[in-house]
C-alpha positions as CSV (number, residue, x, y, z in Angstrom):
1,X,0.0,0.0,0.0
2,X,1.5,3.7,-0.7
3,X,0.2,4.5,2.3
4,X,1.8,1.9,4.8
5,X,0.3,2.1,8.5
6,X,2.9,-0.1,11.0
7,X,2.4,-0.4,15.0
8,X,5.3,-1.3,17.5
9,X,3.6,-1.2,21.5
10,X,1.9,2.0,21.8
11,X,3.7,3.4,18.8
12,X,1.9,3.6,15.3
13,X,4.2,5.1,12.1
14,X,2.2,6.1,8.7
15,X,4.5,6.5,6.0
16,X,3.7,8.1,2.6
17,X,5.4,5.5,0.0
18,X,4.3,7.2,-3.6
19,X,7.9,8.2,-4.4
20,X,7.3,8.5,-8.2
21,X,4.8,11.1,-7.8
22,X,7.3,12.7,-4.7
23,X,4.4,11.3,-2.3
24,X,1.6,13.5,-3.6
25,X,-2.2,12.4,-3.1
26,X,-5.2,11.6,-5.3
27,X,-8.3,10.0,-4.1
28,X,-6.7,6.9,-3.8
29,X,-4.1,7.6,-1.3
30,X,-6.7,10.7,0.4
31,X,-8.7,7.7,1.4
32,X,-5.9,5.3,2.3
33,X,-4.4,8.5,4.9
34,X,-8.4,9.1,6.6
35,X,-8.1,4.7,6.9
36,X,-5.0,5.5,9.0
37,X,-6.2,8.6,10.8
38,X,-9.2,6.4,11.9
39,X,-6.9,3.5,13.4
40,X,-5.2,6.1,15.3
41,X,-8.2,7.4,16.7
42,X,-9.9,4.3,17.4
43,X,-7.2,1.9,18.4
44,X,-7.2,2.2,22.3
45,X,-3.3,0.6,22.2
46,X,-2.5,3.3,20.3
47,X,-1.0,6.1,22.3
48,X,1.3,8.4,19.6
49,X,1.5,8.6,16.0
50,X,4.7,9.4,13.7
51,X,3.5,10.6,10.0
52,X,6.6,10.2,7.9
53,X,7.4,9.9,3.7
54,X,9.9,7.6,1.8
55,X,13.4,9.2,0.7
56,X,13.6,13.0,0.5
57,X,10.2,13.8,0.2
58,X,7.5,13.8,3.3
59,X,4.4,14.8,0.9
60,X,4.0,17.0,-2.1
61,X,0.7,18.2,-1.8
62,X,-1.7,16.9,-4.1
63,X,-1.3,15.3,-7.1
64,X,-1.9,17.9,-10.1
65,X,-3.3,15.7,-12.6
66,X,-5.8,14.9,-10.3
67,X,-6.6,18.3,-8.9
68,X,-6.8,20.2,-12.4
69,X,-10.0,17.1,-12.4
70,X,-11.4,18.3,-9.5
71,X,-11.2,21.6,-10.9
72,X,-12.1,20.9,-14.4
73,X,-15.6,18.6,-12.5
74,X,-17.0,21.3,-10.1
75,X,-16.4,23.9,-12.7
76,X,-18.4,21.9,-14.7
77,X,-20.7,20.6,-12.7
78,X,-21.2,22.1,-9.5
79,X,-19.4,19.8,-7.4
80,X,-17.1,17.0,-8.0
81,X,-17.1,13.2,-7.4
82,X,-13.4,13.0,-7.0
83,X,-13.5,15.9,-4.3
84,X,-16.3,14.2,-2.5
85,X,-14.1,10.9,-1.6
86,X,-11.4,13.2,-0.8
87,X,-13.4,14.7,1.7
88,X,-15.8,13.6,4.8
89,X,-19.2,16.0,5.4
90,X,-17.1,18.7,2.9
91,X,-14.1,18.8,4.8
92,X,-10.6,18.0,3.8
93,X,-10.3,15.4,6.5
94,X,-7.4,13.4,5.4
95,X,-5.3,16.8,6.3
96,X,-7.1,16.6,9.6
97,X,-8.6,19.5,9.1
98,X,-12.2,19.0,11.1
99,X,-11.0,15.7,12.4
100,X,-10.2,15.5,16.0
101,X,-7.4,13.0,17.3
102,X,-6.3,13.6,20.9
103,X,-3.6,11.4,20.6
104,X,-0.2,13.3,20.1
105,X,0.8,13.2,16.4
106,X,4.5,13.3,15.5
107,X,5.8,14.5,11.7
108,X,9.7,13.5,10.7
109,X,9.9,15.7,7.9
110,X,12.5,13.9,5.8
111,X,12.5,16.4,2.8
112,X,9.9,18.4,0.8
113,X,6.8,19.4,2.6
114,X,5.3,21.2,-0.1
115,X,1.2,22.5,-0.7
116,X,-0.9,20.0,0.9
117,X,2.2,18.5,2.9
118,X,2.2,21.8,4.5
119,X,-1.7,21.1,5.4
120,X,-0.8,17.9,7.2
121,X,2.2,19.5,8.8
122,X,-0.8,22.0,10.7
123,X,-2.6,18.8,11.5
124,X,0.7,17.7,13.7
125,X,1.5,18.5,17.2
126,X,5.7,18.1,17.5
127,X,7.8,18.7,14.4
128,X,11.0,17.4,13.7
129,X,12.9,18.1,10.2
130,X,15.7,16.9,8.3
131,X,18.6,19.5,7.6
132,X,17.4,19.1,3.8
133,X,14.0,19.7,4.6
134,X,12.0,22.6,3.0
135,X,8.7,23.9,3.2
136,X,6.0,25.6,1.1
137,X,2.8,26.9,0.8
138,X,2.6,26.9,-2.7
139,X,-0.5,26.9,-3.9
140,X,-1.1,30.7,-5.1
141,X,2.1,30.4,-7.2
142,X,0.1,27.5,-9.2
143,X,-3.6,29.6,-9.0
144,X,-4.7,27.1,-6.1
145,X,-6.0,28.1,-2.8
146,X,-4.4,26.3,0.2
147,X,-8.0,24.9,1.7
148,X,-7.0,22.0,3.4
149,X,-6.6,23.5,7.0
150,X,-3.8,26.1,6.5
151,X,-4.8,29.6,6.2
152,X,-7.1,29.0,9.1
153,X,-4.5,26.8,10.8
154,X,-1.1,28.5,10.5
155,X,-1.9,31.9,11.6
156,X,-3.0,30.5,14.9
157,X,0.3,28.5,15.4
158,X,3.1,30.9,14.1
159,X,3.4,34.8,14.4
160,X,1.4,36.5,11.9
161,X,4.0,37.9,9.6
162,X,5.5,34.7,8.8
163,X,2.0,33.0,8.2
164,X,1.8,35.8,5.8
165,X,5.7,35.0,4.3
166,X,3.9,31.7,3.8
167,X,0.8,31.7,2.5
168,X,1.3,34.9,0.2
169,X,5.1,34.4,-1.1
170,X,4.5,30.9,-1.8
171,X,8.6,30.3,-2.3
172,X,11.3,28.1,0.1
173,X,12.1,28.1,3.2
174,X,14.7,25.9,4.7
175,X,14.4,23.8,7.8
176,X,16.7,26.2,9.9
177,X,14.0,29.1,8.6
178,X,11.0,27.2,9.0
179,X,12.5,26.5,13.0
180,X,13.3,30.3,13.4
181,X,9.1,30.8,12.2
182,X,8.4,28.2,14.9
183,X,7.0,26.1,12.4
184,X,9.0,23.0,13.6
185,X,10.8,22.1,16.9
186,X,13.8,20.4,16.3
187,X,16.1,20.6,12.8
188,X,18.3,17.4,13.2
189,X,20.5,15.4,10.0
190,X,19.1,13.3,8.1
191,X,20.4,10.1,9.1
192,X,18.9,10.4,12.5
193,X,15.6,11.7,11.8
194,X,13.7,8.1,12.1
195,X,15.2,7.7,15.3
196,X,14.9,10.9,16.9
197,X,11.1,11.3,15.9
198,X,10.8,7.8,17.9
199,X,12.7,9.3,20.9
200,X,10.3,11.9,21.0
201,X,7.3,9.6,20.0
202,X,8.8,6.9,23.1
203,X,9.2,9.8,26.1
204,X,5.4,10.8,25.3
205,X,4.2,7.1,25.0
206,X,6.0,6.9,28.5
207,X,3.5,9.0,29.9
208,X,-0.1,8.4,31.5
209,X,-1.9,8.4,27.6
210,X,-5.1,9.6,29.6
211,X,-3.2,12.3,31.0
212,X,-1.9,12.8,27.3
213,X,-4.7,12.9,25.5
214,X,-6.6,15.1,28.4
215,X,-4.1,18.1,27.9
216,X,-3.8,17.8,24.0
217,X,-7.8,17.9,23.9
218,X,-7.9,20.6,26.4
219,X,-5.2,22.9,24.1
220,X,-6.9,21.7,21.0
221,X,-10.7,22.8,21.9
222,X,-9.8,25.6,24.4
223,X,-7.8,27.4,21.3
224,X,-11.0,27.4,19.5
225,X,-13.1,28.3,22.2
226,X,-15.3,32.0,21.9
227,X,-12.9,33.0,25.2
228,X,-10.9,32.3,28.0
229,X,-13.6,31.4,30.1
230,X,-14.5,28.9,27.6
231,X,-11.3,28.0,27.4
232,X,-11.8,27.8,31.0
233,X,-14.5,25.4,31.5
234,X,-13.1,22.7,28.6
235,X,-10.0,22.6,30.6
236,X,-11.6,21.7,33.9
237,X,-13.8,19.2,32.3
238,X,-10.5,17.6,30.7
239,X,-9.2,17.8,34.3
240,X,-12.2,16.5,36.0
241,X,-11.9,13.2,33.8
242,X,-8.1,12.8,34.3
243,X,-8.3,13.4,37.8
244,X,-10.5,9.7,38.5
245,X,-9.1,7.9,35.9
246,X,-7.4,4.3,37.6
247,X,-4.0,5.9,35.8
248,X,-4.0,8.9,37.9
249,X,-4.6,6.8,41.2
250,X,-1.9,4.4,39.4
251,X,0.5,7.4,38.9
252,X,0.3,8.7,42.2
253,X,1.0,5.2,44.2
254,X,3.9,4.0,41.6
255,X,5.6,7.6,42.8
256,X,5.5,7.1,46.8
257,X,6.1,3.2,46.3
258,X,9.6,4.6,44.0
259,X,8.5,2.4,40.9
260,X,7.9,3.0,37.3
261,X,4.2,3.1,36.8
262,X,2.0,0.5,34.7
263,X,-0.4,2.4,32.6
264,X,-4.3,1.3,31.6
265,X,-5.0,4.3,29.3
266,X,-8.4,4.5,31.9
């Protein structure tokens, strides 16, 4: 499958394998990535996800053959068939954009994250590129509009004028550039990307994954909440659940009996 999905303990890697088309997406592999994102969700043994590509590309964007299609279809028509499977209820999903997964999400960005690769990349939580890696949002240079969760996304996660140096300019930027944006949080070589995006993935997946997933939900929801009070109230109903879960009883007792703790994920 160009689209592999592997799980090692609480560990699960998705890696984009469509070299020849420098891992870009049509329908095909759109639906193969929302498969994945929904065995991530789903799969209670699953406590972190790394999102990865093959060689020196992480993802492309999407495949232009098939999005002049989509273009040429709704132009056409209204709507498109093509778009349709590429989406859930209208949204981009497969870029999680209007998919929620509370479990942390890791991206080893081993090369070009280009268009919709940028799109996933908002979807992630920790960042970790390749010295060769570059980035781009590069859709207005090609007459596209970057709708799969970025210009919504990206000014809420970097400072505004580099959102703006992003979305607007549409050229390069390196991995050292795209850290000094905040865009990612570690630029490391090449050779040890795989294995430091799984250091990263096994200190989280050492961690209480109810505890986790609380605090990721609560920063997830209470960003988009109307105001801090908001904000407020999801975070004390993410700490009300934590708080009289069997892990946080588990975490407490492992610390005065000087032991590592066993977790439940309840």
């Amino acid at each position: 499958m160009p689209i592999r999905y592997e799980k090692t303990g609480h560990i699960a890697q998705i890696t984009i394998d469509r070299y020849e088309k420098r891992n870009a997406f049509d329908v095909d592999h759109a639906e193969q990535l929302m498969a994945c994102w929904d065995m991530v969700r789903d799969d209670p043994d699953v406590w972190v996800a790394i999102l990865t590509g093959v060689k020196d590309s992480f993802c492309s964007g999407g495949d232009l053959n098939a999005m002049r299609d989509i273009a040429r279809e709704t132009a056409l028509h209204g709507r498109s068939e093509s778009k349709d499977r590429m989406t859930r209820n209208g949204t981009a999903y497969f870029t999680l954009k209007g998919f929620d997964i509370f479990k942390p999400i890791i991206a080893a960005v081993n090369g070009h994250c280009i268009a919709g690769g940028m799109e996933l990349l908002g979807g992630t939580d920790i960042r970790i590129a390749s010295e060769d890696a570059v980035f781009a949002i590069s859709e207005v240079r090609r007459g596209l509009f970057a709708g799969g969760g970025t210009t919504a996304r990206l000014p809420r996660q970097i400072p505004w004028p580099a959102a703006m140096e992003l979305l607007l300019v549409g050229h390069d930027v390196s991995a050292e550039r795209a850290k000094e944006m905040g865009l990612v949080n570690q630029v490391v070589p090449r050779d040890r990307l795989h294995d430091i995006a799984w250091e990263w993935a096994e200190k989280i997946a050492a961690n209480a994954p109810i505890a986790v997933q609380g605090a990721k939900k609560s920063a997830l929801l209470g960003f988009r909440a109307a105001s801090l009070e908001d904000a407020y109230r999801i975070e004390d109903e993410c700490h009300d659940r934590v708080y009289v879960s069997e892990d946080a009883q588990e975490g407490a007792t492992a610390f005065l009996e000087r032991r590592q703790p066993v977790w439940k994920g309840r």
